[in-house]
C-alpha positions in Angstrom: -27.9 51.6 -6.8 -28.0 47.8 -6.0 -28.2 48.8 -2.0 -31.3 51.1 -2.6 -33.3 48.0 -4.4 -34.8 46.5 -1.3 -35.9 49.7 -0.1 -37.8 50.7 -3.4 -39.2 47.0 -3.6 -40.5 47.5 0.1 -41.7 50.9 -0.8 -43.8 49.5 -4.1 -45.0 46.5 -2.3 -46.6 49.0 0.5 -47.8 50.6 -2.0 -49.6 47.5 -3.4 -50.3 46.0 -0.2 -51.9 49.2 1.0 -54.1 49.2 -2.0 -55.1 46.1 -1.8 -55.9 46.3 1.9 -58.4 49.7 1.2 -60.2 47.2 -1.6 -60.9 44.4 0.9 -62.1 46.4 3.9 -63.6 49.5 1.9 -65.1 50.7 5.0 -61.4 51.6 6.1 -60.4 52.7 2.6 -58.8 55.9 2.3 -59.3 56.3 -1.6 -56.6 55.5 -4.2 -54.0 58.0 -3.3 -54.5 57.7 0.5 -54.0 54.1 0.3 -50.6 54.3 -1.2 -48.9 56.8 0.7 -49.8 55.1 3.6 -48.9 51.6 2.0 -45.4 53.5 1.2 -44.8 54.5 4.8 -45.9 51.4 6.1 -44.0 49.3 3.7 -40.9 51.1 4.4 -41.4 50.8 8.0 -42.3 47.2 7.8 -39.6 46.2 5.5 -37.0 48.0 7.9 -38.5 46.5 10.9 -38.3 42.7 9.3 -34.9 43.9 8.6 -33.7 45.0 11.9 -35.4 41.7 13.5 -33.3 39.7 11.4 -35.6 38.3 9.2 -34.7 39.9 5.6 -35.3 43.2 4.1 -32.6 45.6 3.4 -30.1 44.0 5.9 -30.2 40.9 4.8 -30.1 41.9 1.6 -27.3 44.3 2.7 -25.2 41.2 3.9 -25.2 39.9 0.7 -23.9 40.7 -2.5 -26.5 40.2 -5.2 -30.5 40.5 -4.5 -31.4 36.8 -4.3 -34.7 35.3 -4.1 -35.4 34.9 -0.8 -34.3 38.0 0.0 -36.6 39.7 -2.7 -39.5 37.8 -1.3 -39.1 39.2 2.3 -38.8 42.5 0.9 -42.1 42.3 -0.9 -43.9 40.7 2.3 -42.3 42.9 4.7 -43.4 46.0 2.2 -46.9 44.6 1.4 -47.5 42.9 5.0 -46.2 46.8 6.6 -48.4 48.5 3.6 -51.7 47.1 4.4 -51.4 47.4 8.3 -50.7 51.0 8.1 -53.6 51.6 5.8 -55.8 50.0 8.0 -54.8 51.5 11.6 -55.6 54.8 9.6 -58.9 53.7 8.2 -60.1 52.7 11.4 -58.7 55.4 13.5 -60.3 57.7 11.0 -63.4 55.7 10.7 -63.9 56.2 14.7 -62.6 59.9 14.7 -65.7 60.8 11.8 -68.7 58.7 14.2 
């Protein structure tokens, strides 16, 4: 269960990040529900992506034993960072689709 707890941190923070993202540019907001899945996607994508760059995520946390701090932290701002990106390259493709 231990290897599957950066990926669900990554996935949450998406989902947070996404949300948060929607609230500051409403214009781009996809509604409550819209936000998060796309924060989930882009979280995970984001978190894997830090990960495969070498900067933490799941295979840095992989590398190690136990979840420490710094390797919690770049799970939850690869997830939130990823999260609120997606959300907004939606909103605005959307946004220019509906004009």
């Amino acid at each position: 269960m231990e290897e599957y707890l950066p990926l669900i941190i990554q996935l949450v923070s998406g989902a947070v990040g996404g949300n948060i993202a929607g609230s500051l540019m409403k214009k781009f907001s996809l509604g409550t529900l819209g936000n998060s899945i796309l924060g989930i996607l882009g979280g995970g994508l984001g978190g894997q992506l830090l990960g495969m760059l070498g900067l933490g995520g799941a295979e840095a946390a992989e590398a190690s034993t136990s979840m420490d701090l710094s390797s919690i932290l770049s799970s939850v701002a690869g997830g939130g960072v990823g999260g609120g990106v997606v959300m907004a390259i939606v909103g605005m493709i959307k946004n220019a689709m509906s004009k």
